[in-house]
VMD Tcl script that draws the C-alpha trace (Angstrom):
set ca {
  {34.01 165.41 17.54}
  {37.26 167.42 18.67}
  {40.59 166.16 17.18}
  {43.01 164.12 18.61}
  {46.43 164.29 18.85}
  {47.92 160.28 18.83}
  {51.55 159.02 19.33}
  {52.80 156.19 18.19}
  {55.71 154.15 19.75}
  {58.33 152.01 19.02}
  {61.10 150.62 20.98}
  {63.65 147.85 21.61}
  {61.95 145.76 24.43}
  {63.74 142.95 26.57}
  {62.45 139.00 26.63}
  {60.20 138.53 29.69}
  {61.60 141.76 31.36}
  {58.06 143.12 31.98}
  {60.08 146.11 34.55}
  {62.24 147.27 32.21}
  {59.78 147.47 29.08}
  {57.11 149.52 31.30}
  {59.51 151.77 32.36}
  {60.29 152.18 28.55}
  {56.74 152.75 28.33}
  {56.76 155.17 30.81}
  {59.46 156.92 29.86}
  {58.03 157.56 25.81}
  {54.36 158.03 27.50}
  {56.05 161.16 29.22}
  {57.25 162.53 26.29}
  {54.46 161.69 24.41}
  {52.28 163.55 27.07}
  {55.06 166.61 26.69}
  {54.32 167.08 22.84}
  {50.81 167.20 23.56}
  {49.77 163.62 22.78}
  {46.15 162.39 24.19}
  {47.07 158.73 23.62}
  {49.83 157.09 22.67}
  {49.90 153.20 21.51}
  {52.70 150.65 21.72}
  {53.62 147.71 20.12}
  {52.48 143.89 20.51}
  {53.35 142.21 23.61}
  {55.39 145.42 24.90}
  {55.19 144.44 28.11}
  {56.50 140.64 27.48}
  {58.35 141.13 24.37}
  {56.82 138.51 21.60}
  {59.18 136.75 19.28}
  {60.91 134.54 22.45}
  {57.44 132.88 23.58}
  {57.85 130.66 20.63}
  {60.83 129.06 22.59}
  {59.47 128.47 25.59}
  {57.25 125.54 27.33}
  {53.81 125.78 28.27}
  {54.81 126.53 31.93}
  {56.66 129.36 31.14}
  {54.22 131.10 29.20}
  {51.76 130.78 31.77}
  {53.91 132.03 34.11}
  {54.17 135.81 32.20}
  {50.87 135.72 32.04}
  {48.64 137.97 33.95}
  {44.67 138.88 34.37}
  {43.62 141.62 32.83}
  {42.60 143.85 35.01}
  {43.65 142.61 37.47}
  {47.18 141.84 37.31}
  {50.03 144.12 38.04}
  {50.87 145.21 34.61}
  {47.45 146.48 33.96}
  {47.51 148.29 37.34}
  {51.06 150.09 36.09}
  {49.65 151.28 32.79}
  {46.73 153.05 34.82}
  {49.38 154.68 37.18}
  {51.10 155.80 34.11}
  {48.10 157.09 32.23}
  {46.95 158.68 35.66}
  {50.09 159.92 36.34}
  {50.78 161.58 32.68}
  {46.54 162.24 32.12}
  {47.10 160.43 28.58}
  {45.86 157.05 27.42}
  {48.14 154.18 26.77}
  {48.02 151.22 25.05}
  {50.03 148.17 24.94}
  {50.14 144.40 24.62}
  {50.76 142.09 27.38}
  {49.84 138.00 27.37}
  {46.71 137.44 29.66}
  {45.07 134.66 31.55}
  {41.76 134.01 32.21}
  {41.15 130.36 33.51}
  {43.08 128.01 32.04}
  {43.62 130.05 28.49}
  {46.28 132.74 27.79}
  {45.57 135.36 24.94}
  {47.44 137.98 23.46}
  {46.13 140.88 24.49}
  {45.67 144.80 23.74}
  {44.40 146.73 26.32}
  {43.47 150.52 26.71}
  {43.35 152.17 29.82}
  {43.45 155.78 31.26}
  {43.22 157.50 34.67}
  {39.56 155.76 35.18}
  {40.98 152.37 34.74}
  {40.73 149.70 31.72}
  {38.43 151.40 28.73}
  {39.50 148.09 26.33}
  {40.49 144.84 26.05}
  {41.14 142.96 22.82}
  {42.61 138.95 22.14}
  {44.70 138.46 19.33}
  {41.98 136.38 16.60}
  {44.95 135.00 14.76}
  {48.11 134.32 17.09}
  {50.55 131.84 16.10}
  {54.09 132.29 17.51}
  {53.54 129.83 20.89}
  {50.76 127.02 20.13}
  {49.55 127.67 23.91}
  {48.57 130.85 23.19}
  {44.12 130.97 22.49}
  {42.41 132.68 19.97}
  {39.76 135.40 20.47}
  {36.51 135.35 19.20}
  {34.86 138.75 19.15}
  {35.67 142.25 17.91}
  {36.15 145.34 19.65}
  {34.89 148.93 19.65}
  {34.97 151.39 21.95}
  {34.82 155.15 22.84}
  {37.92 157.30 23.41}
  {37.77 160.64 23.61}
  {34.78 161.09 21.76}
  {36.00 158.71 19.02}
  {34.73 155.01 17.93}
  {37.92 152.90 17.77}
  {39.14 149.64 17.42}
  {41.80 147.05 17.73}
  {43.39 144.32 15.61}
  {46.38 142.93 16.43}
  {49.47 141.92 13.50}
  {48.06 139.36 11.33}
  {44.59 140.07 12.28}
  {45.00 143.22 9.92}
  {45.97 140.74 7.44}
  {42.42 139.06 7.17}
  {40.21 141.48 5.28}
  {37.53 141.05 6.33}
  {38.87 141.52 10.14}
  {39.07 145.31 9.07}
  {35.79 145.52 7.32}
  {33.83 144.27 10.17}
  {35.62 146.25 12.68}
  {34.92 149.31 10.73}
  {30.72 148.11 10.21}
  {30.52 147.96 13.87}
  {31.16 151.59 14.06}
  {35.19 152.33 13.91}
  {36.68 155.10 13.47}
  {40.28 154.76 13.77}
  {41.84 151.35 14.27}
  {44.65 150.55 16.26}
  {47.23 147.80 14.81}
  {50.30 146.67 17.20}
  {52.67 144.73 15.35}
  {55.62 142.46 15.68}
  {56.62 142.29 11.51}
  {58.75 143.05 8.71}
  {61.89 141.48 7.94}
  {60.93 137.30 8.10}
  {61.53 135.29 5.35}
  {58.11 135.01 3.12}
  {57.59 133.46 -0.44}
  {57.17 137.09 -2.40}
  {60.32 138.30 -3.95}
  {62.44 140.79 -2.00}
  {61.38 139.48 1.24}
  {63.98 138.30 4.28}
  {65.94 138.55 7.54}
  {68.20 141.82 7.79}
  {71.77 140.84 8.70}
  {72.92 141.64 12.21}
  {75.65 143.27 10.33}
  {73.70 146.38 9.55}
  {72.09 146.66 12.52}
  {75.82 147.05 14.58}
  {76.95 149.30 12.67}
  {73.83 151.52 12.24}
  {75.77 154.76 13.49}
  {78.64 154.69 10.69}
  {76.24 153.42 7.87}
  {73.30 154.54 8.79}
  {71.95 154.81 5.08}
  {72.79 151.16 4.27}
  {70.13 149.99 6.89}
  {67.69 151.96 6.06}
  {67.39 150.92 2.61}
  {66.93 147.62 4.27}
  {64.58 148.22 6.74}
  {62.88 150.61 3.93}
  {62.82 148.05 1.00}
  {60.67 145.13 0.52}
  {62.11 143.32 3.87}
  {60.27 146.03 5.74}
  {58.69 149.17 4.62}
  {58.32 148.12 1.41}
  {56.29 145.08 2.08}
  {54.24 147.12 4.64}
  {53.37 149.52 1.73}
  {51.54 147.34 -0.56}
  {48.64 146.26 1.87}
  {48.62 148.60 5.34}
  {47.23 151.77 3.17}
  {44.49 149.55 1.28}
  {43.25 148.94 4.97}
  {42.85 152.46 5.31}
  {41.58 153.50 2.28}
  {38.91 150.71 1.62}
  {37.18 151.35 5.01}
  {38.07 155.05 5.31}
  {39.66 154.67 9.01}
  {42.36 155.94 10.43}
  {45.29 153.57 11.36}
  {48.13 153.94 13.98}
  {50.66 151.12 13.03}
  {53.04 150.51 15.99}
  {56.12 148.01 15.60}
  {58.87 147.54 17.77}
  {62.60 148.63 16.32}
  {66.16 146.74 17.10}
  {65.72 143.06 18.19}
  {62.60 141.48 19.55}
  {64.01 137.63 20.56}
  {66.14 136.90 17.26}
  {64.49 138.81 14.74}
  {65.42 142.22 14.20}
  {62.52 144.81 13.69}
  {62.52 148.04 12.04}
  {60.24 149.64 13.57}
  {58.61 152.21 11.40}
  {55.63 152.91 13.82}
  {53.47 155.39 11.62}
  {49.67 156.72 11.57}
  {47.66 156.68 7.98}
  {45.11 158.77 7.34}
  {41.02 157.46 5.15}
  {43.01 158.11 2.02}
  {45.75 155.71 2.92}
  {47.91 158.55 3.18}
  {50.93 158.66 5.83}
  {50.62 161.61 8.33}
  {53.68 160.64 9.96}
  {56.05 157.95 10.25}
  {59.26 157.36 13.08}
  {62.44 157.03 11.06}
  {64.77 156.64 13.73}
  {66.76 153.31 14.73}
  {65.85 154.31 18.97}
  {63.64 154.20 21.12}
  {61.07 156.89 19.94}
  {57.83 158.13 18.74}
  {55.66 160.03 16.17}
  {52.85 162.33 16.41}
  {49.68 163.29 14.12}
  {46.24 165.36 14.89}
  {43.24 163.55 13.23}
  {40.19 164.87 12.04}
  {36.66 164.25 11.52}
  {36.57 165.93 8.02}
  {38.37 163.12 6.58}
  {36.23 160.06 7.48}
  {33.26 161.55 5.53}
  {35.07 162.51 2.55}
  {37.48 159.83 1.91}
  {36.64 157.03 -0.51}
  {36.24 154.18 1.74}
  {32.81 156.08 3.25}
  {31.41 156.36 0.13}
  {32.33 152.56 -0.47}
  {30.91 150.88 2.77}
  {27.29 152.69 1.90}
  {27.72 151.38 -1.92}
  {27.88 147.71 -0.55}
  {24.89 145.32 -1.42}
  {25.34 142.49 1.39}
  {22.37 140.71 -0.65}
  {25.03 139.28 -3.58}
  {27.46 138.45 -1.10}
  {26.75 137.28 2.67}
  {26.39 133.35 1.87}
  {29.74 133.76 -0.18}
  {31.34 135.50 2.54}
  {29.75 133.58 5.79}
  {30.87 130.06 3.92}
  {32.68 127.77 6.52}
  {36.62 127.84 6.47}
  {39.27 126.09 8.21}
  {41.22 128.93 9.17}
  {44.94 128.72 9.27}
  {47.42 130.71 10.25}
  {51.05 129.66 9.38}
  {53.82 131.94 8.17}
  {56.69 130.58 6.67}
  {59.31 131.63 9.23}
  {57.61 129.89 11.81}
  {57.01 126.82 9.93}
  {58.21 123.57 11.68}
  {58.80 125.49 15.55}
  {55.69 124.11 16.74}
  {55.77 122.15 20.32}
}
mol new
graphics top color blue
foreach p $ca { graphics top sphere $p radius 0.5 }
foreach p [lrange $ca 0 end-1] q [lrange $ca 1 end] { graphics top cylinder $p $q radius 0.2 }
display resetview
C-alpha cells in the first residue's frame, strides 16, 4: 500500500451559486494538485452551500438538485479531476425519483468511484435519509464516508471501519451554533469584519469551545477508537447566516493532528499517510479485542432515531 498525499479544503461558498463554488473548487483542486496532492476533499454541500436550504420551500430544493451521475455538477468534478489527474470530493444535494439526499461523491478522471447519502440530515425536512454505508477503493486504500452528524453516531464510525475502512472522510458544516454544553455559541459578525486588524481575537473564538474546542473533545476519539485516518473538511467565513471557522484538518489512528488550515481564506492543508500506523495504533488492537457475543442484541435493539440540534429547533416547514 503506497502512501498518499490528501488535501483538505475549506472555503467561503455562495447560497445556490453552484458556478461560482466549483470554480472555487477548481481553483484549490489546482493548487492542491501543485503541492503534490492525490485527492483533495471539500466540505458538505460545496457545490450548493448548506445552511440556506433550511429557508427554502420544497420546490426550491428540488430545483438545486441534480442526479448523480448524471447531472452537470458531477460531470464538472470529473473534468476537474481529469483535467488536474487528482481525485475530488465534494457534496452536492441529489435526486433520484422523487427523493433528494445529501450527497458525497468521489470521482476521478474514470468517472464517479463513490457515492454516499447523508444517514442523519436535518437542516431542510425534504431532504431523505440514506440507508447504507460506504466503502470503496482509492488508490489502493479502503475508505469511507460519513457526512457531519453522521460522525456523531458511534456506531456510524465503528461499522464503517468493520466493513473494511481505512481512512474516513467527514465533510462538515459545524462549529459555532448554540448547543446546551457550556462554552458553546454563535461568533459575532463583529470579529469576523474585522479579522485583518484583530486577527488574534477571532481565533480564540473560532479556537475555543464555539469551534475548535468543541471539535477536540470527540473528532480524535473517532480516530483513535477505530484506528482510521480522518480528513475533517469544514467550510470557513459564512455559510447562509452562520459563520464557520473552518479548521479543515486530517488526524492520524492515534487521534493525532497531522495538519490543520489556520487561515480565515479560502485554502487548504496537506498530510502523507501511511500504512504503518493503522496496524500499530490502538484502535487495531481494539476492534480484534471485541466479543460481539455480550453485545449485538444490546446494540441491534430498536430506536427511534432523532436528529434535532438545538439551533435548528422550531425552523421546521
Amino acid at each position: 500500500m503506497k502512501n498518499l498525499k490528501i488535501a483538505a479544503a475549506q472555503f467561503e461558498p455562495k447560497d445556490g451559486d453552484k458556478a461560482y463554488n466549483l470554480s472555487v473548487i477548481e481553483s484549490l483542486t489546482a493548487r492542491a494538485k501543485l503541492e503534490g496532492a492525490d485527492v483533495v476533499s471539500f466540505h458538505e454541500l460545496s457545490i450548493t452551500a448548506y445552511t440556506y436550504l433550511k429557508n427554502i420551500s420544497r420546490e426550491e430544493i428540488f430545483a438545486v438538485a441534480e442526479a448523480v451521475p448524471n447531472g452537470a455538477s458531477t460531470a464538472a468534478l470529473i473534468r476537474i479531476a481529469t483535467q488536474y489527474d487528482i481525485t475530488v470530493l465534494a457534496g452536492l444535494v441529489e435526486i433520484e425519483n422523487d427523493k433528494i439526499y445529501n450527497t458525497y461523491i468521489c470521482v476521478d478522471k474514470t468517472g464517479l468511484k463513490a457515492k454516499y447519502r447523508k444517514i442523519h440530515p436535518f437542516i431542510s425536512p425534504f431532504l431523505s435519509p440514506g440507508n447504507e454505508y460506504v466503502v470503496f477503493d482509492l488508490l489502493g486504500w479502503k475508505c469511507g464516508i460519513l457526512i457531519c452528524y453522521d460522525n456523531n453516531v458511534i456506531e456510524n464510525v465503528r461499522a464503517t471501519t468493520l466493513l473494511g475502512a481505512q481512512l474516513i472522510f467527514a465533510p462538515h458544516v459545524t462549529m459555532c451554533t448554540p448547543s446546551a454544553m457550556p462554552g458553546r455559541g454563535y461568533v459575532e459578525d463583529h470579529f469576523w469584519k474585522n479579522r485583518e486588524l484583530d486577527p488574534v481575537a477571532l481565533r480564540q473564538e473560532f479556537d475555543g469551545p464555539k469551534g475548535k474546542g468543541w471539535l477536540m473533545r470527540w473528532l480524535p476519539a473517532r480516530a483513535y477508537d477505530n484506528g482510521v485516518y480522518y480528513v475533517f473538511t469544514n467550510p470557513i467565513g459564512y455559510d447562509g447566516e452562520h459563520l464557520k471557522n473552518g479548521n479543515s484538518l486530517i488526524l492520524d489512528p492515534y487521534g493525532e493532528v497531522l495538519t490543520e488550515v489556520k487561515s480565515f481564506e479560502n485554502d487548504l492543508c496537506i498530510a502523507t499517510i501511511t500504512a504503518d500506523k493503522l496496524k500499530l495504533a490502538g484502535g487495531y488492537r481494539y476492534k480484534k479485542a471485541r466479543k460481539p457475543e455480550l453485545y449485538k442484541d444490546i446494540i441491534g435493539k430498536a430506536n427511534a432515531s432523532e436528529t434535532n440540534p438545538v439551533w435548528l429547533a422550531g425552523n421546521k416547514k
